[in-house]
DONUNU-633191 format. One record per residue (C-alpha): residue number from 1; x, y, z. Coordinates in pm, 1 decimal, decimal comma. Each point is the difference from the previous one (the first is absolute). Layout:
NUM | X | Y | Z;
...
This chain:
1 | 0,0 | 0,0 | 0,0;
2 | 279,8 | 193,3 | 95,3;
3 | 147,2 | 17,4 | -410,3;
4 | -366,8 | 85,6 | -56,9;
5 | -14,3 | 313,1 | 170,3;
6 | 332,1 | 90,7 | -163,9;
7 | -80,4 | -33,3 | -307,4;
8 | -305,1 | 201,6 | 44,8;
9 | 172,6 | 260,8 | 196,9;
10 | 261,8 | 44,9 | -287,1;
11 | -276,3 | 34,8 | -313,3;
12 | -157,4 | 247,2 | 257,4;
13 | 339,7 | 208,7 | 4,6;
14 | 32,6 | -29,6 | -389,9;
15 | -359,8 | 113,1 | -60,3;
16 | 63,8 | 270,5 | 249,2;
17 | 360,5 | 80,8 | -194,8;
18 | -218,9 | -36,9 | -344,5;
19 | -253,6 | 247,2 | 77,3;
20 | 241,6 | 261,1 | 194,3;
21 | 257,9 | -30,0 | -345,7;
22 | -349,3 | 125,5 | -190,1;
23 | -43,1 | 301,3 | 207,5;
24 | 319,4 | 95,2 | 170,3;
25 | 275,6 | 236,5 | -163,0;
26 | 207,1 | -224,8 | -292,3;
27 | 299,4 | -30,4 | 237,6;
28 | -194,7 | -202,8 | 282,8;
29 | 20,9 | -293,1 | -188,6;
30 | 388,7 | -14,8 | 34,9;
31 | -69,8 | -21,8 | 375,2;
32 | -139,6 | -339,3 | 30,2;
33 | 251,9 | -172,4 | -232,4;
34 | 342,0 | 201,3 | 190,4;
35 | -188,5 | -119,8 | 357,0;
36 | -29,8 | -364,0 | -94,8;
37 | 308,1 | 1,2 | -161,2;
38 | 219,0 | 95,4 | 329,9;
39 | -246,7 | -176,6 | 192,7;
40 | 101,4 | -335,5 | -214,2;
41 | 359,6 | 75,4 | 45,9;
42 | -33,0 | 18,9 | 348,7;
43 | -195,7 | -363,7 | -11,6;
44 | 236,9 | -138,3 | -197,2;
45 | 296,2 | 103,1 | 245,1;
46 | -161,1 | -95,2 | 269,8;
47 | -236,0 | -292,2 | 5,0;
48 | 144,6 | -346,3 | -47,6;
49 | -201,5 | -166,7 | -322,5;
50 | 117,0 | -2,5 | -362,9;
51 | 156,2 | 230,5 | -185,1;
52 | -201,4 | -90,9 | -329,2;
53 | -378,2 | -26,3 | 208,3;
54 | 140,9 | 390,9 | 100,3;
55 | 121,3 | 75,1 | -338,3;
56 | -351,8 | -118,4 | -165,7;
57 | -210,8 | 207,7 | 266,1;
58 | 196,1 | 307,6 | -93,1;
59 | 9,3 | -46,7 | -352,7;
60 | -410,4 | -87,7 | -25,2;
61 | -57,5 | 275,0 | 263,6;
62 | 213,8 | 296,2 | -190,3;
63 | -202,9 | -128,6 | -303,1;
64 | -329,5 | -16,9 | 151,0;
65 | 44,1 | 387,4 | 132,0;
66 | 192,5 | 137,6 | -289,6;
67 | -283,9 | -143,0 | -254,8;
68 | -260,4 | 143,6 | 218,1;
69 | 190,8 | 355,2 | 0,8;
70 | 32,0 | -7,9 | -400,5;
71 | -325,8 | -94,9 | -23,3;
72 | -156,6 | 285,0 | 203,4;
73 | 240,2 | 269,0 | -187,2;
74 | -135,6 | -147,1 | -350,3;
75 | -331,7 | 50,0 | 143,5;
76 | 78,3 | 360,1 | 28,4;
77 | 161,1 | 73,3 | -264,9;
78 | -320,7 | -144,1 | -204,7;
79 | -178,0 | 208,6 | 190,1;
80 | 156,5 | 318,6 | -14,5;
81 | -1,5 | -18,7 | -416,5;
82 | -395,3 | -101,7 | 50,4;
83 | -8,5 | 357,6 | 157,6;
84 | 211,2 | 152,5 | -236,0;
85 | -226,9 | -123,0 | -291,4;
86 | -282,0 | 97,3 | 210,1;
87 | 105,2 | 359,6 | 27,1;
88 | 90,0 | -8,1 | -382,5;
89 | -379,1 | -115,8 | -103,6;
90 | -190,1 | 247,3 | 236,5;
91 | 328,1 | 302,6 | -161,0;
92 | -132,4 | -99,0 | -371,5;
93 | -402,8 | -15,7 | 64,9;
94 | 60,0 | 364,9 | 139,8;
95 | 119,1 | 112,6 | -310,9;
């Protein structure tokens, strides 16, 4: 039950992470991925299990939180041109 609640408690964080990337400043997605990434160095120096489980956690984790970022910042960019084009239609009906 225990790996249960872990698992749920981690989607939780990366729906949490997914939504705040959407609506936070472009640079807040950096934060995530730089905190798990010193907090995996400090796992792997310090807890006794394998290197390669360690490696594969950071490697899938980075991944995970990097796609998430470039997905939210593609998001916006789409939507900023949508705006732009927006502003453009309602410029030429005026005239």
């Amino acid at each position: 039950m225990s790996d249960f609640k872990r698992l749920l408690i981690g989607m939780l964080v990366i729906a949490i992470l997914h939504v705040l990337d959407r609506y936070l400043p472009k640079w807040f997605g950096a934060i995530p991925g730089i905190a798990f990434l010193l907090l995996m160095i400090y796992v792997i120096f310090t807890k006794d299990q394998s290197l390669l489980i360690k490696l594969t956690v950071l490697i899938v984790g980075e991944a995970l939180l990097n796609g998430i970022w470039l997905e939210a910042l593609e998001d916006r960019k789409k939507k900023a041109s949508r705006e732009i084009e927006k502003m453009k239609a309602k410029d030429l009906s005026r005239k």
